[in-house]
C-alpha positions in Angstrom: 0.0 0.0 0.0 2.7 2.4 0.5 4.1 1.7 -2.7 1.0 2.4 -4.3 0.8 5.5 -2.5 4.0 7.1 -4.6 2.5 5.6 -7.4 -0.6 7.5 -7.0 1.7 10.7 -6.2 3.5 10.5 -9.4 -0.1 10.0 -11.8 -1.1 13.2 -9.6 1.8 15.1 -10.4 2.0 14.0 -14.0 -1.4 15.1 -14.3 -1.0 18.7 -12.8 2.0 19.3 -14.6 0.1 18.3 -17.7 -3.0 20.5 -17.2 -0.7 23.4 -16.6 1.5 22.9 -19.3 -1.5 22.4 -21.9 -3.2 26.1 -20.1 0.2 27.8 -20.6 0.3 26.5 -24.3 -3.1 27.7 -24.9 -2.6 31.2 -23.2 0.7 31.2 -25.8 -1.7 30.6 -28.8 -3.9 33.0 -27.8 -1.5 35.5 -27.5 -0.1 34.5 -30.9 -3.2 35.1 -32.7 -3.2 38.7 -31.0 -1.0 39.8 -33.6 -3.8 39.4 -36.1 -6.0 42.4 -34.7 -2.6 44.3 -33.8 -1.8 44.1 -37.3 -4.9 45.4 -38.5 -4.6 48.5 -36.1 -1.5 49.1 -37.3 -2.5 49.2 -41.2 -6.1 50.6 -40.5 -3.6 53.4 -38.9 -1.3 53.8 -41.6 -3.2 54.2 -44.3 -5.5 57.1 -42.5 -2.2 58.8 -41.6 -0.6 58.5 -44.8 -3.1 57.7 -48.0 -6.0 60.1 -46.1 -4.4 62.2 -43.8 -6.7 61.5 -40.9 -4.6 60.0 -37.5 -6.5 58.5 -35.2 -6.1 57.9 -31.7 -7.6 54.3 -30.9 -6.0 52.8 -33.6 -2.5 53.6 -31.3 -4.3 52.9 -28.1 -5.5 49.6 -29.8 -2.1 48.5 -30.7 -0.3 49.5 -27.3 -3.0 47.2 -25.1 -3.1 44.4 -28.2 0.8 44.4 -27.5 0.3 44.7 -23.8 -1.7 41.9 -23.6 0.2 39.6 -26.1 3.4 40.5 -24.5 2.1 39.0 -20.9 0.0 36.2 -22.0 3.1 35.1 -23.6 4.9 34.8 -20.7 3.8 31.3 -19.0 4.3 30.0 -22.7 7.7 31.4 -22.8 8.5 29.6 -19.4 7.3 26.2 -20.1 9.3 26.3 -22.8 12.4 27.9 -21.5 12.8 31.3 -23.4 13.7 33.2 -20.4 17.1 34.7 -20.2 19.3 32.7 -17.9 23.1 33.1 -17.3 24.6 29.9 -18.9 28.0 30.7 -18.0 28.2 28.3 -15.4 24.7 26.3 -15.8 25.6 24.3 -18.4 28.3 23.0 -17.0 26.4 21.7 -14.2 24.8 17.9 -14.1 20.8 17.8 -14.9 19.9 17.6 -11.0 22.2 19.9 -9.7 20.5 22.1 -12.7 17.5 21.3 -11.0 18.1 21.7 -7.6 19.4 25.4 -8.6 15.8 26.1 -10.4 14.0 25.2 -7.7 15.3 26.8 -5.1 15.3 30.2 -7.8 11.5 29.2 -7.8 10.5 29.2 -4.2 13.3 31.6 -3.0 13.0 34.5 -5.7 10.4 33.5 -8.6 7.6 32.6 -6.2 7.9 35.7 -4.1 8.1 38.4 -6.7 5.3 36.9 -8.7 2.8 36.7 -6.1 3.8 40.2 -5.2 2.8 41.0 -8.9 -0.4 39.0 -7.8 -1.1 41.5 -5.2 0.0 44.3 -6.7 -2.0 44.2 -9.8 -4.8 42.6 -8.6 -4.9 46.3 -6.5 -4.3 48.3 -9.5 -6.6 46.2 -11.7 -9.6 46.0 -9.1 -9.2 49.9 -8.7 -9.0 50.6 -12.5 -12.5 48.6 -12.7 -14.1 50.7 -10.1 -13.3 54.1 -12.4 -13.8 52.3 -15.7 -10.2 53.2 -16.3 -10.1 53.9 -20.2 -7.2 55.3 -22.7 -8.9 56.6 -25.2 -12.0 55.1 -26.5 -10.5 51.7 -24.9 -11.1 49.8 -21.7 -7.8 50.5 -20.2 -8.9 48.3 -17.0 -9.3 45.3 -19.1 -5.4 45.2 -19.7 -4.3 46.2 -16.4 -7.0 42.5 -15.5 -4.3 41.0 -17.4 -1.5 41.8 -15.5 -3.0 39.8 -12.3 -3.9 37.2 -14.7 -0.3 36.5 -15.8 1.0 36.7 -12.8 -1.3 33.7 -12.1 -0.5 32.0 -15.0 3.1 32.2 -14.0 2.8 31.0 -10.5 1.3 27.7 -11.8 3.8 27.3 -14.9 6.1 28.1 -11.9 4.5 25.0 -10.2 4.3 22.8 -12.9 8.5 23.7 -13.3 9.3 22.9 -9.8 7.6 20.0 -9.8 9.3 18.6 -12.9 12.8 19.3 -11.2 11.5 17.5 -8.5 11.2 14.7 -11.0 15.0 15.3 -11.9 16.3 15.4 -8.3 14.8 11.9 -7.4 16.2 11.3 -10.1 13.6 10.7 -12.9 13.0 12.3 -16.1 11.9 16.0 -16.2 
């Protein structure tokens, strides 16, 4: 039975890491496909600059939260699949577990504690753009400072999913 129990802990933990990994993914494709309505702005705002001589103002306000948003939906993506910057210098070097033993304790000692800081923080700022249906321009400026607590969320649980996959590593299983 206690066996069985580790068993069970490892289906659990494949399973989390799984869902998380398949959210981030879809929060990555989503922000992909934000370049398609970015793009649009940017055209639709080029050719009434330059063919009609009529700028607008949403068409820049459009882009800058389209960008906004992409840029921070992006993020979870970006860390499941390991585009952050890291220092290599020495990383490299090091064996796969002592790789992961670094990363996790970067996680829970630094990652962890700034992100749900970010959490916090723009959960405040968004909750208090909401109440004063914040706007730039003609847009709903509160709906991308929502997205800043939302990828701070999305980041903590990629985090999670990461930690538990060097877990894997320091027992000394796959990642």
């Amino acid at each position: 039975m206690g066996g069985q129990g580790l068993g069970d802990e490892s289906v659990s933990s494949n399973r989390i890491v799984a869902a998380i990994d398949r959210l981030s993914t879809a929060t990555g494709w989503l922000a992909g496909w934000l370049i398609v309505p970015m793009t649009l702005g940017v055209a639709y705002e080029v050719v009434a600059r330059y063919a009609f001589n009529a700028p607008t103002k949403w068409a820049a306000s459009l882009t800058y939260m389209l960008y906004g948003a992409q840029f921070m939906l992006a993020a979870a993506y970006t860390l499941l699949k390991g585009g952050h910057i890291r220092t290599d210098v020495f990383y490299e070097r090091w064996s796969a577990k002592t790789r992961a033993i670094i990363d996790a304790m970067s996680y829970v000692f630094f990652f962890f504690p700034g992100m749900l800081f970010v959490l916090y923080a723009g959960a405040v700022m968004a909750w208090e753009a909401w109440e004063i249906r914040e706007r730039a321009g003609a847009w709903p400026l509160y709906a991308l400072k929502a997205v800043i607590p939302l990828t701070a969320a999305l980041l903590v649980l990629q985090g999670l999913s990461e930690v538990i996959k060097c877990a894997r590593v320091i027992r000394g299983g796959p990642r």
